[in-house]
C-alpha positions as CSV (number, residue, x, y, z in Angstrom):
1,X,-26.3,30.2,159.0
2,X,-27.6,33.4,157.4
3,X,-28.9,33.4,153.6
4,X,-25.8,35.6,152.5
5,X,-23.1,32.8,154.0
6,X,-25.1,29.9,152.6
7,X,-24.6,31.2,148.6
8,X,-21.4,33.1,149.7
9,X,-18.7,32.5,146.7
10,X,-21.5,31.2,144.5
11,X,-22.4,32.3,141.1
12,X,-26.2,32.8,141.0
13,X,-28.8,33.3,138.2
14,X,-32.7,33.7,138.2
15,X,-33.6,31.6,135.4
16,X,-33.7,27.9,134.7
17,X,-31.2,28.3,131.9
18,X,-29.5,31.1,130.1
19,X,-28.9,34.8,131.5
20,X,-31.8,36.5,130.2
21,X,-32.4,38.6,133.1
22,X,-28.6,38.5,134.9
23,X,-27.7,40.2,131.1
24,X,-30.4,43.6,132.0
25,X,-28.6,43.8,135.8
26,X,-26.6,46.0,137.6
27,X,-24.9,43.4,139.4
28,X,-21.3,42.4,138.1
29,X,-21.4,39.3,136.4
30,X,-19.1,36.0,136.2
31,X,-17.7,34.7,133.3
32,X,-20.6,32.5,132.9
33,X,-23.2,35.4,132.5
34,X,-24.3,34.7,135.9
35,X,-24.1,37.1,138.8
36,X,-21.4,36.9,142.0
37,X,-23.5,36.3,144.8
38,X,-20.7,38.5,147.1
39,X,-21.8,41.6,144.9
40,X,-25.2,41.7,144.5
41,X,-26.1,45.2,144.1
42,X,-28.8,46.2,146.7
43,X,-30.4,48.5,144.0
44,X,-30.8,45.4,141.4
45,X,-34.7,44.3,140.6
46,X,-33.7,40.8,140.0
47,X,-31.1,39.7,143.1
48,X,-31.3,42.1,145.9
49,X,-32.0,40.0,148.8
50,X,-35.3,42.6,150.1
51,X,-37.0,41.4,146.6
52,X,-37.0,38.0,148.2
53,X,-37.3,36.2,144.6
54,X,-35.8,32.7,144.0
55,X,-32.6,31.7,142.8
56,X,-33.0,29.2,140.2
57,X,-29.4,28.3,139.0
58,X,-25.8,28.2,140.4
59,X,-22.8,26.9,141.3
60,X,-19.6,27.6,143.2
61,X,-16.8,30.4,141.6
62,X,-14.5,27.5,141.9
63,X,-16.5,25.4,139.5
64,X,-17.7,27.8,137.0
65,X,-18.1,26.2,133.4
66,X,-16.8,29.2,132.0
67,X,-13.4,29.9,133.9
């Protein structure tokens, strides 16, 4: 399984809690504040997959506390 089909349809953010540094982003976000993993911008700082920096929170679209 690659990395991209292992978070595929997830909603993914960098920090513990909060959307500090999802809200400074290019990426589009969820209604949650957090980031769709199927968009991440490969020009973003913060999610771009070359960066190689971790993923601290998420959960699937279908889940999402604020939909």
């Amino acid at each position: 399984m690659t990395d991209s089909a292992l978070w595929a349809g997830e909603h993914l953010g960098r920090s513990f809690t909060g959307t500090h540094l999802e809200d400074g982003c290019p990426c589009p976000k969820a209604p949650c504040g957090l980031i769709h993993r199927d968009t991440i911008r490969d020009d973003c700082p913060e999610h771009a997959w070359q960066h190689a920096k971790s993923m601290r929170q998420s959960h699937p679209a279908s889940r999402c506390p604020a939909a």
